[in-house]
Structure formats: C-alpha cells, structure tokens
KOLZA-239169 format. One record per residue (C-alpha): x, y, z. Coordinates in Angstrom, 1 decimal, m for minus. Each point is the difference from the previous one (the first is absolute). Layout:
! residues N
PT      X      Y      Z
PT      X      Y      Z
...
//
This chain:
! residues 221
PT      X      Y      Z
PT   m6.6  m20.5   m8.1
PT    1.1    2.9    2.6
PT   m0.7    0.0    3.1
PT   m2.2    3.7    0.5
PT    1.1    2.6    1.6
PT   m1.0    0.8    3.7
PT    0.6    3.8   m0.4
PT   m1.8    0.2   m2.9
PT   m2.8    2.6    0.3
PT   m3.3   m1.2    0.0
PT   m3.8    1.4   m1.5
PT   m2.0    1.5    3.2
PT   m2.3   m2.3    1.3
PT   m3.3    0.8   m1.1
PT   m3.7   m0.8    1.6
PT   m2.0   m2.9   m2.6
PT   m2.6    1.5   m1.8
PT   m1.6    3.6   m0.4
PT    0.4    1.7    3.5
PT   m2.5    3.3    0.8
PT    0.9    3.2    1.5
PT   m1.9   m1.5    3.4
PT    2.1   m3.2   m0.7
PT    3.0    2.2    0.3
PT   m0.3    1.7    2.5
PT   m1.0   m3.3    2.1
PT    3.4   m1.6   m1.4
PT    1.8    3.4    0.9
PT   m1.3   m0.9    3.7
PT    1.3   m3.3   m0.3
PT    2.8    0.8   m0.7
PT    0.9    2.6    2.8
PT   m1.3   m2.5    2.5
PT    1.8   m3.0   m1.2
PT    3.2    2.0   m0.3
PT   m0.5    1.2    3.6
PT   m0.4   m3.8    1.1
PT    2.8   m1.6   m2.0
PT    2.3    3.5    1.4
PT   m0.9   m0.9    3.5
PT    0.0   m4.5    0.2
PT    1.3   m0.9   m3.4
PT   m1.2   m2.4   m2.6
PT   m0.5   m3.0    1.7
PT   m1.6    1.7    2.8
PT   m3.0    2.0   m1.8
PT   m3.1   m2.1   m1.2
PT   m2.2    1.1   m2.7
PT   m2.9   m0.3    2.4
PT    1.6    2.7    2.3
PT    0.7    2.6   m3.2
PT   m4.0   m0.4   m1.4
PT   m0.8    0.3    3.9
PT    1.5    3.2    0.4
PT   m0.2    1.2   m3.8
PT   m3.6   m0.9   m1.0
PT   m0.5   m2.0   m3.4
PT    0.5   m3.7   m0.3
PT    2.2   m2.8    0.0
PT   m1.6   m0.6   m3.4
PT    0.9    2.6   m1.5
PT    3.9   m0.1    1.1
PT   m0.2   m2.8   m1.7
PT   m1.8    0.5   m2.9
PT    2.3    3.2   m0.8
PT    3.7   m1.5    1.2
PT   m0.9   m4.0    0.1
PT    1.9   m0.6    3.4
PT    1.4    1.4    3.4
PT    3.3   m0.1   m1.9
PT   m1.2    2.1   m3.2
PT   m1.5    2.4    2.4
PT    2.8    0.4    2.3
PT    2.5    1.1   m4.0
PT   m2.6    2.9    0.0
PT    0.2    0.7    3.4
PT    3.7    0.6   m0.9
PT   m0.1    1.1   m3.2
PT   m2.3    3.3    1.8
PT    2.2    0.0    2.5
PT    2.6    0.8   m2.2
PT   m1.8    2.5   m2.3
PT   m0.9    2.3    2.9
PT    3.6   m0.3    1.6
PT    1.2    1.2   m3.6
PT   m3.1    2.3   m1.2
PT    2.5    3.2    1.1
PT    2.6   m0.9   m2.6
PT   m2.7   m0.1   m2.7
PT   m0.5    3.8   m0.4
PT    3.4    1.3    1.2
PT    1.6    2.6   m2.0
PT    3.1   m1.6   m1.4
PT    1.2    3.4   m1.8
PT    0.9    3.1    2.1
PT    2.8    0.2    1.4
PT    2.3   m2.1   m2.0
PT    0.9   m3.2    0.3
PT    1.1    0.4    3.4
PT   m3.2    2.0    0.8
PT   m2.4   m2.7   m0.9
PT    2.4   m2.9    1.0
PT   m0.3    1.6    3.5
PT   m3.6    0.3   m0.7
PT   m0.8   m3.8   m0.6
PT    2.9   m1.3    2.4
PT   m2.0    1.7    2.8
PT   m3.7   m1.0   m1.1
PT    1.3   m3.1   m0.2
PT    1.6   m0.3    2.9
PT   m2.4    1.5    2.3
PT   m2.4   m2.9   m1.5
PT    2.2   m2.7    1.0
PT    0.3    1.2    3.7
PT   m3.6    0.1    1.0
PT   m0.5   m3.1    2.6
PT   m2.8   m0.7   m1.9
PT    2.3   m0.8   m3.1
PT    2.7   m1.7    2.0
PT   m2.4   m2.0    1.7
PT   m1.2   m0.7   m3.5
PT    3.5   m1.2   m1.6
PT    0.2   m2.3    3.1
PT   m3.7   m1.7   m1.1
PT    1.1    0.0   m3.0
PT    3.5   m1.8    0.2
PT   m1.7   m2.8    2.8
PT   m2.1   m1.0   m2.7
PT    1.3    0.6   m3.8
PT    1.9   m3.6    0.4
PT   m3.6   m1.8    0.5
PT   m1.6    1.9   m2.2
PT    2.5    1.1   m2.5
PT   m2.8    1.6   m2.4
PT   m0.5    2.8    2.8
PT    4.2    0.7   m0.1
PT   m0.8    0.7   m3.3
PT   m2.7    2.2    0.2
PT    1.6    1.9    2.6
PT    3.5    0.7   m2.5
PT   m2.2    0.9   m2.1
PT   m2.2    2.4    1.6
PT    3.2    0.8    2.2
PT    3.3   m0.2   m0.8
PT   m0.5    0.2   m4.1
PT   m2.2    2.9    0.4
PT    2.0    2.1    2.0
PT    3.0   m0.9   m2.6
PT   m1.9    1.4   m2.2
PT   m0.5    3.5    1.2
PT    4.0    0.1   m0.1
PT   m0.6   m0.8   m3.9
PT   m2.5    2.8   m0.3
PT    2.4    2.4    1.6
PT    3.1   m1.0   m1.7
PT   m2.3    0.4   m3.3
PT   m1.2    3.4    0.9
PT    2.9    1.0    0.6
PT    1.8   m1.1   m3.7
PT   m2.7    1.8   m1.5
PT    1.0    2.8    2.0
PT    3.5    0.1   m0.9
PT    1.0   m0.8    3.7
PT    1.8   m3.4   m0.7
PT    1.9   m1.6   m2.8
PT   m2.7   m0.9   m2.9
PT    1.5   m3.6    0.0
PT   m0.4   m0.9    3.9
PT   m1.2   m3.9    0.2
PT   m3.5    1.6    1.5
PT   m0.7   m3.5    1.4
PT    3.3   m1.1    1.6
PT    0.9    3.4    1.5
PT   m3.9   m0.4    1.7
PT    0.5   m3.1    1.5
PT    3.5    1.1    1.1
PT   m1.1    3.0    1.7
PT   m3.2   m1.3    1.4
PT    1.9   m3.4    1.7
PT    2.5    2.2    1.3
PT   m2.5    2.1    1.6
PT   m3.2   m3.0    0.6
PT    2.3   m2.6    1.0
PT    2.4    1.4    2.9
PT   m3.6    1.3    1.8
PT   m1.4   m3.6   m0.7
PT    2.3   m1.3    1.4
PT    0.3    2.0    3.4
PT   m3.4    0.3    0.8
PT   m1.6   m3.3   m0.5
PT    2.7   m2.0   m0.1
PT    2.0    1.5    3.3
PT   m2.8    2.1    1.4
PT    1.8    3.5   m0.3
PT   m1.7    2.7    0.1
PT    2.1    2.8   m2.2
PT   m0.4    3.7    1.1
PT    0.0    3.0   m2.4
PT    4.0    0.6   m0.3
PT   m0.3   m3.9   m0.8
PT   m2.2    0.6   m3.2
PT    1.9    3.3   m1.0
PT    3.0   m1.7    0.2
PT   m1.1   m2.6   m2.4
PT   m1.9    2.3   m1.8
PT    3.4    2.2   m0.6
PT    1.9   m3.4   m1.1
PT   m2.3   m0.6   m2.1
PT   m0.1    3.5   m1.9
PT    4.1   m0.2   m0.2
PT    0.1   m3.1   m1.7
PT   m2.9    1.1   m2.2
PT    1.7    3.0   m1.2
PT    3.2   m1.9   m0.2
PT   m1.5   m2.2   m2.4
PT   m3.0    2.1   m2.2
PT    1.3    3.0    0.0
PT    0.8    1.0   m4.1
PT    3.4    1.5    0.4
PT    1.1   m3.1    2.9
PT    3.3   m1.1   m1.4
//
C-alpha cells in the first residue's frame, strides 16, 4: 500500500446538509471574521466562541456544517485562497502572444502574493500545516495547484493559437514556469521578510518571459 500524497489536491470542503441563501450569507460572515482572527493571532489563538461572538450564528452550526475547529479552520483557508486567486480566474490568456499574456498572469499573480494580507497568510499557513497536515493540503490545492493551473490554461490557449509548438508538455512547462516565478517570491517574503519593489518583479517577470520564449516558441531550435 502507498503511502498518499501530501500535495495531492483535495475536494473543497463543503457545509453538511442543504445550506439557504440566508445560510450563506451568515457562513460568508463567518468566514470573513474568522479569517480576520486567525490573520491577526493565529490558530491556536482564536476560539470558536470569539468568531460566533463577533460573526453572529452558532457554535452549533460550525459544527454541524464543518464537524470541528480544525474542519473549519481548512475552509477558512481554502476561501482564503480562492479570493487571493479569484483575479487569475477571468484573465485573458490570449492577446498579446505568449509573452503578452505570460506578462499578464505573471503580474496578477504576483501582485496577489505581495499583499500583507497574503504573506501574513502563507506564514499561518506554514506554522500550522505540520499539525494539521489536511489544511497544507487544502491550501496546495486551493493555492499552489490552482495558480499552476492558469499557466496550463495559457500555454493551452496559446497552442490553439499557433503561438507555441503543438507538442509542448502543457503540464511540465506550467509547473516550470510557475515555480520559477511562485517560488523565488515565496521564498523572500515569508521566509526572509523581503519586501521586492517594482524593478524586483519586472526583473523576474522579464526572466521569466526569456526563458519562456526560449523554450515554446515554434521555430526555438
């Protein structure tokens, strides 16, 4: 028997039962405020008392729709996640060529990944993911696999186009250009607390468009 796979993506956590439009918007409230909290003190320092007390609802109902303070805290992340990356979903990955749209996404992307708000979030995020692994997972997910992703959609968009060789590896060439570009801004903002300026992210950006066109383009030798 394998062991499974700690990147592997994971279903969105879902409330139990049949949820109304007034039960919505109550969990979208939730939500916001426990996100807020867990931003600001971190996991271990947030009850579920405080969150209803400044949210509304219940304690039941957490409960009822996410079984624990744990299963509630994977949403928590998994929305965190989907509103960091909502930009990405609707982005034109078309005009301009590949290096049009590849500038596109690598600055949608980027601009994401250096709000406080998300750095403070990677930091929450890493502090508690070796406790409670099933939240690392639901952040790749939501995070890391997701943003791959919109590299596949542009690299696909742009075959059909005729922009890039018709037999490009869609999925390796994603992951290659999105840990070239995810990875080194990881790694400098919550990891050593840098704080990259605009020439910073141009610079990468430009890398990042060389080597691209290096690779894709359909005449690259």
């Amino acid at each position: 028997m394998t062991a499974p796979d700690p990147t592997a993506a994971m279903p969105a956590a879902s409330p139990r039962g049949r949820v109304t439009r007034r039960g919505r918007d109550r969990g979208e409230q939730l939500l916001r405020v426990a996100a807020d909290l867990f931003l600001a003190r971190g996991y271990d320092n947030v009850t579920l008392d405080e969150i209803v007390a400044l949210a509304g609802g219940s304690k039941t109902n957490i409960y009822r729709y996410y079984g624990n303070k744990q299963g509630f805290f994977r949403h928590v992340v998994e929305y965190l996640c989907d509103g960091f990356l909502a930009p990405l979903l609707s982005l034109d990955v078309e005009t301009g060529g590949l290096e049009g749209a590849l500038r596109r996404l690598a600055r949608t992307l980027v601009a994401a990944m250096l709000q406080p708000r998300q750095v403070a979030f990677y930091r929450m995020v890493v502090a508690t993911s070796a406790r409670l692994p099933e939240v690392g997972r639901a952040w790749f997910a939501h995070g890391p696999a997701a943003s791959r992703a919109a590299f596949a959609r542009l690299l696909r968009a742009q075959i059909a186009l005729g922009g890039i060789d018709a037999g490009t590896r869609v999925d390796e060439v994603a992951a290659q250009l999105h840990g070239a570009l995810v990875y080194d801004f990881f790694t400098r903002t919550v990891m050593l607390g840098a704080h990259p300026d605009n020439a910073d992210v141009e610079a990468a950006i430009d890398a990042l468009v060389r080597s691209a066109k290096r690779w894709l383009s359909p005449d690259a030798q």
